[in-house]
KOLSEKOL-755039 format. One record per residue (C-alpha): residue number from 0; residue in three letters; x, y, z. Coordinates in Angstrom, 2 decimals. Example, Ala and Ser with C-alpha at 12.3 -4.5 7.8 and 13.67 -1.06 7.14 Angstrom:
> 0 ALA 12.30 -4.50 7.80
> 1 SER 13.67 -1.06 7.14
//
This chain:
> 0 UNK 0.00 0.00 0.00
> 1 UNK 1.62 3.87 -1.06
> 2 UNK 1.13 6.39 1.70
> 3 UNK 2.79 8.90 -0.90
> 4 UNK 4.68 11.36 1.20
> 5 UNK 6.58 10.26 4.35
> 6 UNK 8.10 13.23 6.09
> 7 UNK 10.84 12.41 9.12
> 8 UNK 12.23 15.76 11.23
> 9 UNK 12.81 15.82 15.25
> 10 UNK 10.93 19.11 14.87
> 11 UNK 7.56 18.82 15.69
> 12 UNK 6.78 22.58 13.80
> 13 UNK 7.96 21.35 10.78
> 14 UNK 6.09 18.20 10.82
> 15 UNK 2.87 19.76 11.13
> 16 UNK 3.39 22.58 8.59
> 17 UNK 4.13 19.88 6.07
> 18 UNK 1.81 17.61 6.95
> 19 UNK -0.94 20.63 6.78
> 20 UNK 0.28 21.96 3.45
> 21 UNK 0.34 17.94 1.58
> 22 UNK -3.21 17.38 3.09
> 23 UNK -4.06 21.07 1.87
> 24 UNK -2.62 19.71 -1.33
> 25 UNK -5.13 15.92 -1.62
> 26 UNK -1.56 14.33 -1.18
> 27 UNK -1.34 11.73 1.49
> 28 UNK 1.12 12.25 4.02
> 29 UNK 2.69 10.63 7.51
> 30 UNK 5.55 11.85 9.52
> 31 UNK 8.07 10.28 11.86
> 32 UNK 10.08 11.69 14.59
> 33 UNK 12.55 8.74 14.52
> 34 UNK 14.36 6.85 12.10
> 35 UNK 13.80 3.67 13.66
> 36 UNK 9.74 4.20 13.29
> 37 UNK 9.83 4.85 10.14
> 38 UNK 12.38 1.43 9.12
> 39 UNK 9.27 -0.51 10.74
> 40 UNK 7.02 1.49 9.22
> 41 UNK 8.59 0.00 6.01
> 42 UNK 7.78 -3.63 6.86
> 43 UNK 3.83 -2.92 5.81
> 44 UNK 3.93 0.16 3.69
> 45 UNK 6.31 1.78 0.98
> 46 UNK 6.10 5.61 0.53
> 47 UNK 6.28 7.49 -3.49
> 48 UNK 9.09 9.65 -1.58
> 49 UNK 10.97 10.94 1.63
> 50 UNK 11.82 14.26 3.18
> 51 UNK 14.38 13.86 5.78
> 52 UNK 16.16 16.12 8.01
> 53 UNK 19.66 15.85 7.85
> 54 UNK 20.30 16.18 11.72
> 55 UNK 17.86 14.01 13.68
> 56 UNK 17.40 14.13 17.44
> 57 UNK 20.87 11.31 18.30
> 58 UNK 20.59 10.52 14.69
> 59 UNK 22.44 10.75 11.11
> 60 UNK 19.74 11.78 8.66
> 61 UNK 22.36 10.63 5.90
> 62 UNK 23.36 7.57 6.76
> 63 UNK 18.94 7.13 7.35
> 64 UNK 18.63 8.10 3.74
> 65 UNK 21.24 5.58 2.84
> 66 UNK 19.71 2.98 4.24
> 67 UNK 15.97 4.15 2.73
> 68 UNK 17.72 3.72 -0.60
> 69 UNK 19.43 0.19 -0.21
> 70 UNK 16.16 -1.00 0.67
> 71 UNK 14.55 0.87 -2.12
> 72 UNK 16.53 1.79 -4.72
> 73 UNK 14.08 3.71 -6.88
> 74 UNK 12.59 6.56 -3.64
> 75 UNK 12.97 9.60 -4.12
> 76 UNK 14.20 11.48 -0.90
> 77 UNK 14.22 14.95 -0.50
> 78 UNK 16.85 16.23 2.30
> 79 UNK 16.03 19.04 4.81
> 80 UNK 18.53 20.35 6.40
> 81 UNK 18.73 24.07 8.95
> 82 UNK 22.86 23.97 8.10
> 83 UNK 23.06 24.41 4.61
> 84 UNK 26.50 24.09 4.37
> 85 UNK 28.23 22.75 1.19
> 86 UNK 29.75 19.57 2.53
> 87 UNK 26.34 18.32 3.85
> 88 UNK 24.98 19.18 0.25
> 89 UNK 28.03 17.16 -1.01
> 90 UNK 27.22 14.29 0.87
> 91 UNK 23.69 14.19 0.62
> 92 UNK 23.70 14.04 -3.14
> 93 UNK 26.35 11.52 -3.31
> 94 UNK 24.45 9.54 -1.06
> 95 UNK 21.80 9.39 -4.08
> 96 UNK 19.68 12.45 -2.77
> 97 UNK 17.29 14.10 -5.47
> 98 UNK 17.22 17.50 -4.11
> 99 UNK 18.86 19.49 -0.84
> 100 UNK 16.33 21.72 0.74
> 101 UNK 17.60 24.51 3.10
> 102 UNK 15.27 26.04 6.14
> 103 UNK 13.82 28.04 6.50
> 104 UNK 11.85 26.44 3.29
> 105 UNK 9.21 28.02 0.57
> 106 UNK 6.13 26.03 1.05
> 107 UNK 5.47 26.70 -3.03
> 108 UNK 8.97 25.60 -3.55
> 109 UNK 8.15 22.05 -1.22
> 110 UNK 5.43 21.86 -3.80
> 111 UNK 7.11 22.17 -6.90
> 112 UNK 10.09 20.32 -5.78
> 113 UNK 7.46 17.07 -4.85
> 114 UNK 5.46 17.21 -7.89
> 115 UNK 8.80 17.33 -10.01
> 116 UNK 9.77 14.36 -7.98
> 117 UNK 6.70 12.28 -7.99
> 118 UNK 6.10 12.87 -11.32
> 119 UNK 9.44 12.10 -12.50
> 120 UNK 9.20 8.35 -10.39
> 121 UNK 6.16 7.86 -12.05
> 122 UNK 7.88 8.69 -15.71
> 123 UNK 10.82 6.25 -15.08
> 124 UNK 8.28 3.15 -13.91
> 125 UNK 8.95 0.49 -16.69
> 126 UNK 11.80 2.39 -18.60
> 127 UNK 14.55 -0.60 -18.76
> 128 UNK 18.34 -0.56 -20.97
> 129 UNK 17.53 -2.48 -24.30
> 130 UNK 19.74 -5.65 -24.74
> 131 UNK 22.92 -5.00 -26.14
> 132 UNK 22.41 -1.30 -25.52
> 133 UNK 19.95 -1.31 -28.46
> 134 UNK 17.15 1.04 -27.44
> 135 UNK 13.94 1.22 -29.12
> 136 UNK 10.38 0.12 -30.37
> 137 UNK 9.97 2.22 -33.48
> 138 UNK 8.92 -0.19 -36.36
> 139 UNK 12.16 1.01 -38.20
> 140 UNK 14.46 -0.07 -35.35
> 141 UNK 12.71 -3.28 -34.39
> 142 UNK 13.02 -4.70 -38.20
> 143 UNK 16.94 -4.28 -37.66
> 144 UNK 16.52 -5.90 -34.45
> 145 UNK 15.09 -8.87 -36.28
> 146 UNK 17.44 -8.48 -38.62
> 147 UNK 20.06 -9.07 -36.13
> 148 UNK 18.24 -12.02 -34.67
> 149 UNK 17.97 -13.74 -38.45
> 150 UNK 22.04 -13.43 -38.32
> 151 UNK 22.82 -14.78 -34.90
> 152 UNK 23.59 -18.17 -36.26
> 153 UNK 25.59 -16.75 -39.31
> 154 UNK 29.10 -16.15 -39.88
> 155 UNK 28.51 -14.14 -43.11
> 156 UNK 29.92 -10.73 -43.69
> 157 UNK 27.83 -7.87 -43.23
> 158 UNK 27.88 -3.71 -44.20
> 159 UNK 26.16 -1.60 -41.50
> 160 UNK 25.29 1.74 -43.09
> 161 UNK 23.94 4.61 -41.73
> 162 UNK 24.78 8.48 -40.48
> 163 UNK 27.28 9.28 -38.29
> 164 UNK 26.24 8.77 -34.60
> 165 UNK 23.06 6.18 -35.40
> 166 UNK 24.87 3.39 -33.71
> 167 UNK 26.47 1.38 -36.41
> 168 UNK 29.37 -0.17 -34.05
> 169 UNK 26.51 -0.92 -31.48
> 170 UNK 24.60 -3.16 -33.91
> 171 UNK 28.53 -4.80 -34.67
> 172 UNK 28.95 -6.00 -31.28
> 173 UNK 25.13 -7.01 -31.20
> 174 UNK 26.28 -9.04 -34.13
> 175 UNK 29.29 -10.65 -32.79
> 176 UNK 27.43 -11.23 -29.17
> 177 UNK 25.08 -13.12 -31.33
> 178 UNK 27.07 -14.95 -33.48
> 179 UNK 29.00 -18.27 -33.12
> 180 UNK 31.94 -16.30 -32.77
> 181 UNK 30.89 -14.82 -29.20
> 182 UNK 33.89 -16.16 -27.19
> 183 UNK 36.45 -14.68 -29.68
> 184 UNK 37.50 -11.35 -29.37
> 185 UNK 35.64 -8.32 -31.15
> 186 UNK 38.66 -6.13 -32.76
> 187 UNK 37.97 -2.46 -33.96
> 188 UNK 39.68 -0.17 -36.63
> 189 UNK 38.57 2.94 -37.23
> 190 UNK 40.02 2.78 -40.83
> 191 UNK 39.15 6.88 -41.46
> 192 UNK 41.47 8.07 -38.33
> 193 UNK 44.84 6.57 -39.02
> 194 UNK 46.87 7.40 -42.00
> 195 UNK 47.51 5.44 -44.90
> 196 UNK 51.14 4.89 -44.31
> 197 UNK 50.59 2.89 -40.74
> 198 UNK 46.93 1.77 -42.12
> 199 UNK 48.53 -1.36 -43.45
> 200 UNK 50.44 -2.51 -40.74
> 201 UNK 47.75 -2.03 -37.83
> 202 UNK 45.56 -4.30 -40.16
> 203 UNK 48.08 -7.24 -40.94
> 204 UNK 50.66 -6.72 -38.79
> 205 UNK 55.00 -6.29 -39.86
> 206 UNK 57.93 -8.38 -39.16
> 207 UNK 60.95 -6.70 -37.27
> 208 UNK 62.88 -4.75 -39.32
> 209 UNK 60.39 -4.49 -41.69
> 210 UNK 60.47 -0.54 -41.86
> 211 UNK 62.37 2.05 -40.08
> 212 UNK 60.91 1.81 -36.23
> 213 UNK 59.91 -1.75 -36.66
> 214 UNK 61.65 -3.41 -33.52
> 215 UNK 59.46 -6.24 -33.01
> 216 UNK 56.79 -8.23 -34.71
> 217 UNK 53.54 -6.62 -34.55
> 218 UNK 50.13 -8.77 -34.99
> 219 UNK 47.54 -6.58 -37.15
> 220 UNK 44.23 -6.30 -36.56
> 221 UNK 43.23 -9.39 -38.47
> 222 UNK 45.58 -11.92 -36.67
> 223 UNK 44.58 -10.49 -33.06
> 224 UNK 40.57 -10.87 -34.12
> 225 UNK 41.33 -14.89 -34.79
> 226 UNK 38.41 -16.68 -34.08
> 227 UNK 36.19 -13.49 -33.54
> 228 UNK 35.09 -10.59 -35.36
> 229 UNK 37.02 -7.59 -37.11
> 230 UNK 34.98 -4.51 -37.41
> 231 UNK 36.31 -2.26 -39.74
> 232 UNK 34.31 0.95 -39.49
> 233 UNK 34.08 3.44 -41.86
> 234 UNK 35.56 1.42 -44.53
> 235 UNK 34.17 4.02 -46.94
> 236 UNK 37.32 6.16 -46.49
> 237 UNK 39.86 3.31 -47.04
> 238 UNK 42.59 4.60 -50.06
> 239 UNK 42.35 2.59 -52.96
> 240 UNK 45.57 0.57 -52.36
> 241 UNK 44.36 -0.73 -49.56
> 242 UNK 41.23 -1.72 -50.38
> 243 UNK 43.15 -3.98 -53.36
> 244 UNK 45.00 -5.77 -50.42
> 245 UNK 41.68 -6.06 -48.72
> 246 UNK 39.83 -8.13 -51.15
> 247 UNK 42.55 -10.57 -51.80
> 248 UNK 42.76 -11.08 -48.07
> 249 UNK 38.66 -11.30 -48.04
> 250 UNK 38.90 -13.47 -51.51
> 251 UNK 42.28 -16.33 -50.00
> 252 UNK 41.74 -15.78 -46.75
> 253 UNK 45.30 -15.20 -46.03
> 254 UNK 48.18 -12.75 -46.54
> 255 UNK 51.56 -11.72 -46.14
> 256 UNK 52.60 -9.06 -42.64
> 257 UNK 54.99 -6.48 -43.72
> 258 UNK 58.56 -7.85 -44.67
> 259 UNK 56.83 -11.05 -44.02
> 260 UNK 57.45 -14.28 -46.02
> 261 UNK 55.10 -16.47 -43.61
> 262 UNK 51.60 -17.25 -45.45
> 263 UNK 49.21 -15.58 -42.34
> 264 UNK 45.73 -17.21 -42.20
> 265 UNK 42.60 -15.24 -41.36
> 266 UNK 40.00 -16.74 -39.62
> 267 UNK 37.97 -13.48 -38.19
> 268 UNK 34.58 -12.78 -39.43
> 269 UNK 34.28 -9.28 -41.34
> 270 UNK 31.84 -6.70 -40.35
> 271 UNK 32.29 -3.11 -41.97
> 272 UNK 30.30 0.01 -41.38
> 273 UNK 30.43 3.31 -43.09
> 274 UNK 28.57 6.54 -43.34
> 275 UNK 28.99 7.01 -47.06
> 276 UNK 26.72 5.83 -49.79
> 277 UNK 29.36 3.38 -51.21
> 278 UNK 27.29 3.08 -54.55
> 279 UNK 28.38 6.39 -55.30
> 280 UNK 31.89 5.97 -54.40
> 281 UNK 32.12 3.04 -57.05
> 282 UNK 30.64 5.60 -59.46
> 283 UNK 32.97 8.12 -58.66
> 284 UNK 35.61 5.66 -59.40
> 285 UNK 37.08 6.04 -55.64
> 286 UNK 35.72 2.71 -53.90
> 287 UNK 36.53 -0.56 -55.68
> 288 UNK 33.60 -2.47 -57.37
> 289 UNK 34.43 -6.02 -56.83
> 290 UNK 34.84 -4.85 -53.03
> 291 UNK 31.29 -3.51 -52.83
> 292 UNK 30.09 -6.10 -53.60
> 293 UNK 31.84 -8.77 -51.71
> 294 UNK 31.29 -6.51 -48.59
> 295 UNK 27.59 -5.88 -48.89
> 296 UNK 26.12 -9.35 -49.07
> 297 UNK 23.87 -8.37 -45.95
> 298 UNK 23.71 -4.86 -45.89
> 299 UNK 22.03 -3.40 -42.67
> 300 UNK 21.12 -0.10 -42.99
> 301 UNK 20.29 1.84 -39.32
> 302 UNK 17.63 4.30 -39.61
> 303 UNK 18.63 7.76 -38.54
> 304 UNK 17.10 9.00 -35.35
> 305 UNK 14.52 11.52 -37.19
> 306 UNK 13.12 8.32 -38.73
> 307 UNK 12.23 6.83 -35.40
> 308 UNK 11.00 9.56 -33.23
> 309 UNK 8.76 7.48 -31.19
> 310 UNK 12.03 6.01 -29.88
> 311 UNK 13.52 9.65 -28.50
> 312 UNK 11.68 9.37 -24.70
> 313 UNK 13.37 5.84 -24.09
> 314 UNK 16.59 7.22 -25.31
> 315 UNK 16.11 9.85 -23.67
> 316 UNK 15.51 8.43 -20.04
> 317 UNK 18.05 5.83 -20.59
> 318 UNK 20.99 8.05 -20.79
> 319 UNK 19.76 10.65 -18.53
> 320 UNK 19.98 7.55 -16.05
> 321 UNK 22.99 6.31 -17.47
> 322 UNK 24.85 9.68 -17.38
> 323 UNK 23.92 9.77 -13.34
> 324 UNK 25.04 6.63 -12.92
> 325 UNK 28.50 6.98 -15.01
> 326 UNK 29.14 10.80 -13.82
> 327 UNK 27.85 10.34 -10.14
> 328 UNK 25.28 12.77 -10.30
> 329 UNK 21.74 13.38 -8.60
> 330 UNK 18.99 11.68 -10.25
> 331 UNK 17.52 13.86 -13.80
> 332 UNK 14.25 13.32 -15.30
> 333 UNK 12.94 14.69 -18.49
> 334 UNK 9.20 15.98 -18.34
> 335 UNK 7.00 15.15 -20.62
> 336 UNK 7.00 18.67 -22.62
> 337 UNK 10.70 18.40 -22.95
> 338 UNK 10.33 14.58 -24.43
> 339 UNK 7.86 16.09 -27.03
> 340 UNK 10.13 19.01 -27.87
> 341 UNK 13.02 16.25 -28.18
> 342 UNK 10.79 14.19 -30.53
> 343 UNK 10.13 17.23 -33.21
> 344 UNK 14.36 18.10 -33.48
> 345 UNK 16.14 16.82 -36.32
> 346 UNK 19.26 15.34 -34.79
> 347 UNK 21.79 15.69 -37.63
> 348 UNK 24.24 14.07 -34.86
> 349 UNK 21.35 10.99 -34.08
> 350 UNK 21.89 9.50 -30.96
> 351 UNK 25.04 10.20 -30.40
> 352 UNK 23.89 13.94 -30.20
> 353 UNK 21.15 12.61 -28.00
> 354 UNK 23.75 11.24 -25.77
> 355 UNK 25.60 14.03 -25.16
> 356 UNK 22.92 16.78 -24.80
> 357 UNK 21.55 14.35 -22.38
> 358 UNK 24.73 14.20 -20.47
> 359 UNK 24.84 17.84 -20.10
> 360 UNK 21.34 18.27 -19.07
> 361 UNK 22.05 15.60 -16.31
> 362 UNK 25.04 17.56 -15.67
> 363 UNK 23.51 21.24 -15.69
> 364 UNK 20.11 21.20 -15.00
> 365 UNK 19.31 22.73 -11.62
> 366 UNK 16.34 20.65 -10.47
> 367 UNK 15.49 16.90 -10.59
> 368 UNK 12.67 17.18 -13.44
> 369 UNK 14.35 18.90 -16.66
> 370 UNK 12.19 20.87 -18.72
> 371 UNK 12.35 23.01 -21.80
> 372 UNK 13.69 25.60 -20.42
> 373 UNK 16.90 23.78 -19.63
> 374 UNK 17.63 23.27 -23.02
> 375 UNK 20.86 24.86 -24.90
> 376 UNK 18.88 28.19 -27.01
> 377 UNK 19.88 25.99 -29.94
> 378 UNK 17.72 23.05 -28.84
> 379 UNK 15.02 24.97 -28.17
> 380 UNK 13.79 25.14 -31.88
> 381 UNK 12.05 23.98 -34.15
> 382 UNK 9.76 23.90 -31.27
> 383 UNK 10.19 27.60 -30.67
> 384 UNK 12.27 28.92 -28.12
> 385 UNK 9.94 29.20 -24.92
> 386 UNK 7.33 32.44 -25.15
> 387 UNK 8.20 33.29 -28.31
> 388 UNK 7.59 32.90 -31.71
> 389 UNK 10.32 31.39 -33.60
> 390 UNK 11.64 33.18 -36.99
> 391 UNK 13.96 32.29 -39.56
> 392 UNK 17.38 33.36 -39.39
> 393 UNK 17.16 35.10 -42.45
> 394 UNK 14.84 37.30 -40.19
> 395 UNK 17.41 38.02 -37.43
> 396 UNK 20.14 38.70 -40.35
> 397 UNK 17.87 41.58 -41.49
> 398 UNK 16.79 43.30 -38.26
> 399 UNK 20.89 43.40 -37.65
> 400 UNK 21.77 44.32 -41.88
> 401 UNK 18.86 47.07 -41.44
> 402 UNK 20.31 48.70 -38.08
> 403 UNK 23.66 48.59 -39.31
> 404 UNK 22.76 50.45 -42.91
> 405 UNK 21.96 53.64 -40.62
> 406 UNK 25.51 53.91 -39.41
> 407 UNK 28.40 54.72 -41.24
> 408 UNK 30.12 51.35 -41.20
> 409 UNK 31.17 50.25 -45.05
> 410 UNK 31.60 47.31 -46.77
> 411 UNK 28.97 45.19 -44.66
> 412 UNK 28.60 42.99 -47.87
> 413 UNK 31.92 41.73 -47.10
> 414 UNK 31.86 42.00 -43.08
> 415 UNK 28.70 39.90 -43.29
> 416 UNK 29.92 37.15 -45.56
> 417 UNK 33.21 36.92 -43.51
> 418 UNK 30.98 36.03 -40.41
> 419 UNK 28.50 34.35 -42.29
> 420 UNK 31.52 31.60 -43.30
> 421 UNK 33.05 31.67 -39.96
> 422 UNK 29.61 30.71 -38.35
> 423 UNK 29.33 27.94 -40.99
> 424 UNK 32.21 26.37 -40.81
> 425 UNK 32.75 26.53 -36.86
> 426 UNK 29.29 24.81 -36.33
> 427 UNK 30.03 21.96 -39.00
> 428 UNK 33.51 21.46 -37.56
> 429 UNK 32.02 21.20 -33.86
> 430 UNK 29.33 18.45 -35.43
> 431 UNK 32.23 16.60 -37.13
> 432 UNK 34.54 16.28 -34.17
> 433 UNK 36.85 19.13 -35.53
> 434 UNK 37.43 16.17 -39.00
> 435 UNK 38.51 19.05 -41.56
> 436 UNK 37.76 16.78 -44.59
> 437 UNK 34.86 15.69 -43.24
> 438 UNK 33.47 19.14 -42.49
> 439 UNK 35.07 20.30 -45.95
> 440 UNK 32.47 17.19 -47.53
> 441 UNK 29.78 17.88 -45.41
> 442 UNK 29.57 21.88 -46.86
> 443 UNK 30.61 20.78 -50.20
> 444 UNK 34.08 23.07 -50.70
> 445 UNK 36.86 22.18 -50.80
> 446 UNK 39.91 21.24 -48.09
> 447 UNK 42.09 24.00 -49.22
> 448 UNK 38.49 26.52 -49.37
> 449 UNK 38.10 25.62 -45.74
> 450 UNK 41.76 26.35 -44.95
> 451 UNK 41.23 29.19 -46.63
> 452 UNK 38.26 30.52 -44.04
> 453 UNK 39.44 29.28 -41.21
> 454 UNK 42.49 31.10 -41.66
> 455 UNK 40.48 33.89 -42.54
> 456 UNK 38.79 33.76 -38.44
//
C-alpha cells in the first residue's frame, strides 16, 4: 500500500506545517520523529518519496537516507537540512539524494520540488536498458533488431550503413554477441582516423625490421581478431591501395605481414560500417567495385534518429539515467513537454547527439525534473524557443543588416559574408569532431576553401 509522502524531522513545527500543506494539497502524508519508526514502518507500507532532516534528534539523517535507498533503490528522498552548508549538500547528493532543501523552506517551492519528484518516479516506472544497448520500439528499429536475430547463427559478412552517430558499431557488437563467434574477441579499426602509411600494418601486422621503427613483430588487426570478429568501421574512407589488399585477403583468406614471407591465415569474421553511400563511391571511381560487392552481401542499414522519433523518450531516459550513474550525479528526469520538444528536433548528430545533450542536461540542470527551459537556445527550436515565436534566421540577419545600414560602417557585404563563413564552418567542424575533410564534404568546398576561411577567423 503507497502512503505517498513520508516526512521524518525531530521538529515537531515542521512536521505539522508539512503535513498541513500535503493534506491542503489531496496528497497523502505521515511523519516520523525517529528513524527507527519509520524502518518498521517499512515492513507494511512503501512511501512514493521521503523528506528527511539531515540532523535528527541522536541521529544521522544521511546515513537514514542511505539505508531508505538500499532497501529501495528507486525513492525519491528529498533532504532538509537548517545547516546548509556545502559539505552536507556534497554528501547528501552523493548519497543518491534528489534535491537538498535549506530552512527556513518556501512552502510553493516544497510543492514544486514534490510534484517534479513524484512525477518524474512515475515517468521512469517500466523504462529498462535495451539488450545490447539497443534502445527502441519504433517499427524502423525493431526490423533491424530482427534483422540481427535472423544473423545470430551466421558467420557471413555484413555492411552496417547509416549516419554518423546512429549506432552502427553498437549493432557490430550485437552481431558478434550473437554470433557463433561470441567467445572470440571483437577487434575495432577505425580505418578513417589513421593514415595510410601505418593503415597497413595495424591491419596485418609487420615483421621486425620491416620498416624504419619496426623493432618487433607486430600482430595486425586481423591476426589479433582470430576466431572473432574484425569490425572495420568506416571502410568508406579506405585509399584505394588498400582496399586492393583487402579483397585478396577477403577473396584467399590469407596474406603476407609487412617484410613477411610467412603465409598468415585469417579466420575473423568481417563486419564493416560506413557513413557514405558506397554506390556512389564506385561511381565516382574512388571505392573498388568487386569490393562492394563482396562486402555488402547483408547490408544493414540503421535508420537515422529523425526516422524513429517514437524512440527519442526511451533514449532519452536511458541516458539521462545512465549519465547519473557513469558521472555520479543526482537523479535527472525529463518531463514530458521536454520529451515532445526532443521528438520534433532533427538530430543531424542521431543519438550520439542525443547522448551528449543528455549528459549535459544531467550535468547542468538545476532541479530533478528537466524541462524546456533547460535546453541549450539551440535546442530549443524547431519547437520555438519558450514564449516566443520562432523566426527564420534570415529574419534576425535583417533586423541586424537594417540597423547597421543607418551607421556609417562600409563594406557590410563583405563584413557579413566573412561572419556568415566563420559561423558555418565553426558549427560543421564542432558536429564533425573538428574532422577538416569531413566538415570540408559535409559543406561541399573544398579542403584548401576551408583552410582558406578558417584562416580567414
Amino acid at each position: 500500500m503507497s502512503e505517498r509522502i513520508w516526512i521524518i524531522d525531530d521538529d515537531p513545527a515542521i512536521r505539522y506545517v508539512l503535513e498541513e500543506f500535503f493534506r491542503s494539497q489531496h496528497m497523502p502524508v505521515r511523519s516520523f520523529e525517529r528513524g527507527a519508526d519509520l524502518e518498521d514502518a517499512l515492513s507494511h507500507h512503501h512511501p512514493d518519496l521521503v523528506m528527511a532532516d539531515v540532523r535528527l534528534n541522536g541521529e544521522n539523517g544521511l546515513e537514514l537516507m542511505q539505508s531508505l535507498r538500499e532497501r529501495l533503490p528507486d525513492l525519491p528522498v528529498i533532504v532538509m537540512t537548517a545547516y546548509s552548508d556545502l559539505d552536507s549538500a556534497v554528501q547528501a547528493f552523493k548519497g543518491g539524494a534528489l534535491e537538498f532543501l535549506a530552512k527556513p523552506f518556501d512552502l510553493d517551492e516544497v510543492g514544486r520540488l514534490v510534484q517534479k519528484a513524484l512525477a518524474g518516479a512515475n515517468a521512469e516506472e517500466g523504462v529498462k536498458p535495451g539488450k545490447d544497448g539497443l534502445i527502441g520500439s519504433s517499427p524502423a528499429f525493431q526490423e533491424l533488431i530482427r534483422m540481427i536475430g535472423r544473423l545470430s547463427a551466421s558467420d557471413i559478412p555484413v555492411l552496417i550503413t547509416g549516419e554518423t552517430g546512429t549506432g552502427k558499431e553498437l549493432i557490430a557488437r550485437a552481431l558478434h554477441k550473437h554470433s557463433p563467434r561470441a567467445e572470440g574477441p571483437f577487434i575495432a579499426i577505425n580505418t578513417a582516423a589513421i593514415p595510410e602509411d601505418l593503415l597497413e600494418s595495424e591491419l596485418f601486422g609487420h615483421e621486425k625490421g620491416a620498416f624504419t621503427g619496426a623493432s618487433e613483430q607486430y600482430r595486425g588487426r586481423f591476426e589479433q581478431a582470430q576466431g572473432g570478429t574484425l569490425f572495420l568501421d568506416e571502410i568508406g574512407d579506405m585509399p584505394l591501395t588498400l582496399q586492393s589488399r583487402l579483397l585478396r585477403v577477403l577473396a584467399e583468406g590469407e596474406y603476407y605481414r609487412l617484410g613477411g614471407r610467412d603465409l598468415v591465415r585469417t579466420n575473423a569474421r568481417i563486419i564493416t560500417a560506413t557513413h557514405r553511400n558506397l554506390a556512389r563511391r564506385v561511381e565516382a571511381g574512388e571505392f573498388r567495385a568487386d569490393l562492394y560487392h563482396r562486402l555488402k552481401v547483408i547490408n544493414l542499414a540503421v535508420p537515422p534518429l529523425r526516422e524513429r522519433r517514437e524512440d527519442i523518450p526511451e533514449l532519452a531516459r536511458h541516458f539521462l539515467r545512465a549519465a547519473g550513474k557513469e558521472f555520479r550525479l543526482p537523479p535527472k528526469l525529463a518531463d514530458r513537454a521536454l520529451l515532445n520538444h526532443l521528438k520534433s528536433l532533427d538530430w543531424p548528430g542521431n543519438v550520439r547527439e542525443l547522448k551528449h545533450l543528455c549528459q549535459s542536461l544531467a550535468a547542468l540542470a538545476p532541479a530533478p525534473l528537466i524541462g524546456i527551459d533547460d535546453l541549450p537556445p539551440e535546442y530549443r527550436r524547431p519547437g520555438q524557443a519558450v514564449g516566443s515565436i520562432e523566426r527564420h534566421w534570415t529574419e534576425h540577419l535583417a533586423d541586424a543588416l537594417y540597423a547597421e545600414l543607418g551607421s556609417e560602417h562600409e563594406e557590410l557585404f563583405e563584413a557579413y559574408k566573412r561572419e556568415f563563413e566563420q559561423a558555418v564552418v565553426r558549427t560543421t567542424l564542432r558536429h564533425c569532431d573538428d574532422n577538416q575533410s569531413e566538415a570540408a564534404r559535409r559543406l561541399g568546398i573544398s579542403r584548401n576553401t576551408l583552410a582558406r576561411m578558417l584562416k580567414e577567423q
